[in-house]
N, C-alpha and C positions, 0 to 999 in steps of 0.2 A: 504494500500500500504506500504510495506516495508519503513525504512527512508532512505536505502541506495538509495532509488529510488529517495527519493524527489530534489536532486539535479538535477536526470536528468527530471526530470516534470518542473520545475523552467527554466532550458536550454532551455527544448525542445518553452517552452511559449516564450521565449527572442528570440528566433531565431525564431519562426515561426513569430512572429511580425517581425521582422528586413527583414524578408523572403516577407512577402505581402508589406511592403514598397520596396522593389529594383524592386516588380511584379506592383507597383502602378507608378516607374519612369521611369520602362520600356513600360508603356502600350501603343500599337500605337495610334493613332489618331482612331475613328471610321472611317471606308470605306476607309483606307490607305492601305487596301491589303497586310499589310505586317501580314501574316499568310498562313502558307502549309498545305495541305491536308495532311496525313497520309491513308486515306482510305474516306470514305464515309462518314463523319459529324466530322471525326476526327482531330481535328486541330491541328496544332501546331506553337508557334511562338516562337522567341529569346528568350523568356523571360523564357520559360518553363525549357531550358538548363541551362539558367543562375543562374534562384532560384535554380533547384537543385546540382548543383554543388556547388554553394554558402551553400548549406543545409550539404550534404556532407563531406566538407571540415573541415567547423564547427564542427560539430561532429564529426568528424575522430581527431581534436586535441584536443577536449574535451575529449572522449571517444575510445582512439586507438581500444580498446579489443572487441568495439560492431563490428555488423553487419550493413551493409544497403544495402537497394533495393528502388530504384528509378524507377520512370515511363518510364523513357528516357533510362535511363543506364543499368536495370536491377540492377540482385545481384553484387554487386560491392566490401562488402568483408562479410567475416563472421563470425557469433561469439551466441553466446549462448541468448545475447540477439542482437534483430535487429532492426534497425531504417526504417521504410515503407515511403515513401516519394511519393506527388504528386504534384507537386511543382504551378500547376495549375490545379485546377479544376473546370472546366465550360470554358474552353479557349477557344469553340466559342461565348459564354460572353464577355467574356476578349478582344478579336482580335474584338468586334464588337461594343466596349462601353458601356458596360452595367455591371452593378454596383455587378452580380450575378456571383460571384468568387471565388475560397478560396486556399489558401498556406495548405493541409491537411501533418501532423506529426504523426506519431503513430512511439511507443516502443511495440513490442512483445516479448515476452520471447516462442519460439517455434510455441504453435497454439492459446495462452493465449495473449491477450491482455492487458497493464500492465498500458498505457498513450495512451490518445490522443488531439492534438491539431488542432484545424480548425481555421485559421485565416482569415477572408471576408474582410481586408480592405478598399475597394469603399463602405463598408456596416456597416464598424466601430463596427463590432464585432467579439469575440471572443470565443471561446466555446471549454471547457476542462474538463475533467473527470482524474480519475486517481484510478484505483484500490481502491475499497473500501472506496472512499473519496467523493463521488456525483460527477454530472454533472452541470457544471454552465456556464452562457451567464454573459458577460463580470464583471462577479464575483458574479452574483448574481445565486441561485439554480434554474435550471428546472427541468421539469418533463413534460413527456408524458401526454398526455391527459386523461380524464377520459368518452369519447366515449366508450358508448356500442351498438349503433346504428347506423348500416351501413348508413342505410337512411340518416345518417343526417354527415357522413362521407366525408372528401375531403382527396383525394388521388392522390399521385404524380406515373405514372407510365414511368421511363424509359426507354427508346430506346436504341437497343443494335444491330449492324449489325450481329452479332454472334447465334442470334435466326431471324427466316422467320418474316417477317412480318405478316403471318395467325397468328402464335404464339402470337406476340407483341396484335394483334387483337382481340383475344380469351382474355389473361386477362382483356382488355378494357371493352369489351362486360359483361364479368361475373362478373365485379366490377358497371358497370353501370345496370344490372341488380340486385345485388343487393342493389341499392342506391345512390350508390356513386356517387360525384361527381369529375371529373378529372381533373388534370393539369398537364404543361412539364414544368420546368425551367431549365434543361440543364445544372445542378451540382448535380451529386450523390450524396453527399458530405453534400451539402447543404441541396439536399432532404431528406434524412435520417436526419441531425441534426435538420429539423424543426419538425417529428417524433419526435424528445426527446426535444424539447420546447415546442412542443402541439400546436404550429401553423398549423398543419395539422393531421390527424388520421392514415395514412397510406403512403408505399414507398415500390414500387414493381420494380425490373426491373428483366428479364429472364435471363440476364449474365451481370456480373459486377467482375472486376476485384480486386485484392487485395489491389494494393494502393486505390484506389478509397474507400473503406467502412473502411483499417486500423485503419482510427482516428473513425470514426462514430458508429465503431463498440461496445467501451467499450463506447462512450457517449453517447447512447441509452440503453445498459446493466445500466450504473448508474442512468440515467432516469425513469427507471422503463417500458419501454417498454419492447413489445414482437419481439422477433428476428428469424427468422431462422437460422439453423446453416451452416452460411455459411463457416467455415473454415473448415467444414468437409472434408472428402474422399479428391479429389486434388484442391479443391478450393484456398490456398496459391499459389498452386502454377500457376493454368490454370484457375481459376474463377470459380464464381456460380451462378446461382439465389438468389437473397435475396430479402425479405419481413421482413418489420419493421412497425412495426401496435401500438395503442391503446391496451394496456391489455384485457381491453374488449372487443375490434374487434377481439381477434386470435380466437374465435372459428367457427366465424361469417368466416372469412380469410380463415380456414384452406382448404378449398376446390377448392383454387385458382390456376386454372393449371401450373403444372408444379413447382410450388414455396413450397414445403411446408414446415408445420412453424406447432409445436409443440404447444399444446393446452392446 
């Protein structure tokens, strides 16, 4: 990574931490109902507005010259490089008490991924990458598993209202055919970064948006995982499929509908 960068990798960590703390004194009560639907499993609470604004802001006096795109606001200004923001991820976690959360930060420089920061607070960790520097869980290095065996593979596959549910069903079936065993926890975010600590072998969802995987994205590339490319064709800008696997599961992987992921 560049050193002119490393100031804003150093920023972007102080704010995303400062960021899950104002998401930890805003968190409702569990079953206090204070959260809105957006669509069908799509949540949103005060809190969601308020990290990223607070995100935002921050970085607009740090950094006049960058770019950001936030979850909530969209592209809000621009610049050659851009700050990707999701100021909550998992916030039907979050609005329901449950500890499965994260304040996600990413720097891109156009379709390059440069920084990324995941902060989990209720989970007291942290997980950052940075161009060419490794991916580390709260300072210490990970890395993607060393699975070559689907059979003996667990795989988080998420829910997207943007593909059918026969869709959503068809990867289920063809990943538990071949072996795997499944789970949902309800952060992309988090799904994918346990992908690049090796706590899991696999993270498939049919459409995921660009804040949601910005930060996950180089901390699974530093990891040493396999990724689809999801920033291809308009995926920046209207989302993709993405699959992030075990090195040795992408061959085993590649035939997973609809997702595909280079071998």
């Amino acid at each position: 990574m560049p050193k002119a960068l490393d100031g804003r990798f150093e920023t972007a960590v102080s704010l995303a931490t400062a960021a899950g703390a104002l998401a930890m004194d805003m968190r409702p009560p569990p079953g206090s109902g204070h959260a809105t639907l957006k669509g069908p499993q799509d949540w949103l609470t005060e809190a969601d507005g308020a990290v990223e604004s607070f995100l935002s802001e921050r970085l607009a006096q740090a950094y006049p010259s960058d770019g950001f795109q936030g979850e909530e606001g969209g592209i809000a200004r621009g610049g050659s490089l851009r700050w990707v923001v999701d100021p909550i991820d998992g916030t039907s976690n979050y609005a329901r008490g449950s500890s499965r959360f994260c304040v996600s930060l990413a720097l891109l420089e156009d379709r390059t991924p440069l920084l990324g920061v995941l902060v989990a607070p209720a989970l007291g960790e942290t997980i950052t990458a940075r161009q060419g520097g490794g991916a580390l869980l709260n300072g210490t290095p990970i890395y993607a598993a060393a699975t070559t065996q689907p059979e003996t593979a667990i795989v988080e596959v998420g829910w997207s209202r943007r593909r059918s549910s026969q869709a959503y069903l068809a990867v289920c079936d063809h990943l538990l055919g071949l072996g795997a065993t499944l789970r949902h926890g309800g952060s992309g975010a988090l799904g994918l970064a346990d992908v690049a600590i090796g706590r899991t072998d696999g993270y498939a969802e049919l459409h995921i948006n660009l804040w949601d995987v910005a930060a996950a994205l180089i901390i699974l590339r530093e990891a040493g995982a396999a990724v689809s490319a999801f920033l291809d064709g308009d995926g920046p800008r209207s989302g993709n499929p993405i699959l992030a696997c075990a090195p040795g599961l992408s061959g085993a992987f590649a035939s997973l509908p609809d997702i595909p992921i280079a071998t």
